[in-house]
N, C-alpha and C positions, 0 to 999 in steps of 0.2 A: 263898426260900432257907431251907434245914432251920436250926435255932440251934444254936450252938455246942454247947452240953449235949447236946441230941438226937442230935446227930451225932455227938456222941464215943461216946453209949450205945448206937448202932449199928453203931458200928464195932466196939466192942469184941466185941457181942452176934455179928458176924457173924467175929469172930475167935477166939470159944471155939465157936462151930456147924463152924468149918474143924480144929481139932483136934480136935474130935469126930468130924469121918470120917477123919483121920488115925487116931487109936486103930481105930477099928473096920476100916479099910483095913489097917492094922497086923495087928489081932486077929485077923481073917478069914486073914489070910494064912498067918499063924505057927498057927495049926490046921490049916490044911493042909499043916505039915511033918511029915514023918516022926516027928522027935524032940522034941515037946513041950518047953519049960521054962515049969516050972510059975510061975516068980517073977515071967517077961516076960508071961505071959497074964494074971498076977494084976494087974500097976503098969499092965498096957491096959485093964484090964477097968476099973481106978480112976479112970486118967485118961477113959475114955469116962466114967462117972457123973458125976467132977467137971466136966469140961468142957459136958454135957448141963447139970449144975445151974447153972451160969455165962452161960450163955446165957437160959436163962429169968430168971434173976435180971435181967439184963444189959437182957431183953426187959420185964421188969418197972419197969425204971427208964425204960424207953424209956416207956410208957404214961403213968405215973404224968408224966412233963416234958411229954407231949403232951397231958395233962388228961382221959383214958379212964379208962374203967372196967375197973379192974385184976384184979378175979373170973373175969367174962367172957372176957374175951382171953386169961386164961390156963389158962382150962380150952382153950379153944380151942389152942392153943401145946402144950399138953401130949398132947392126945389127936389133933393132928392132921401133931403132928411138925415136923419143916422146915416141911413147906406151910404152917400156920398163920403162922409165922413168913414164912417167904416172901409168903406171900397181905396180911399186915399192912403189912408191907413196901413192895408194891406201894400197899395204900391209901395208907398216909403219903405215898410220894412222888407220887402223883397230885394230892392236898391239898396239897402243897409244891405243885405244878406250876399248881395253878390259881389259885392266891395270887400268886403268881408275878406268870400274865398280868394277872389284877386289877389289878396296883398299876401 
């Protein structure tokens, strides 16, 4: 079973990556209206940047509680998007999963 800390840094991490396609679901759409406002494209365009940096951050506490190497992973996370994120994801809970049967 993931620890408490972990899991809450996951959760969170996986709750600023879902307002992040929120924004961009947002953004994308509102440029494709007819009549632009420039104010609502401006506070989407913010909220996609802050929310993308909360995730990584988020993702970064995630490594640093599970004892990784925090350089690494997050060159990885930055240049590979979600999937990095997602694909880390997948390891951690495969390592939860076989700790698991272990014990």
């Amino acid at each position: 079973m993931m620890k408490p800390a972990v899991k809450n840094a996951v959760e969170s991490a996986l709750v600023a990556l879902a307002v992040a396609a929120c924004c961009l679901w947002f953004l994308i759409s509102a440029a494709n209206a007819e009549e632009v406002a420039p104010a609502r494209m401006a506070l989407l365009g913010i909220g996609l940047g802050c929310s993308i940096v909360a995730h990584w951050t988020f993702m970064g506490v995630v490594l640093k509680r599970t004892g990784r190497g925090i350089f690494p992973w997050m060159i990885a996370f930055v240049l590979a998007g979600p999937v990095g994120s997602a694909a880390f994801l997948a390891l951690l809970a495969s390592e939860d999963g076989q700790q698991a049967s272990q014990t």
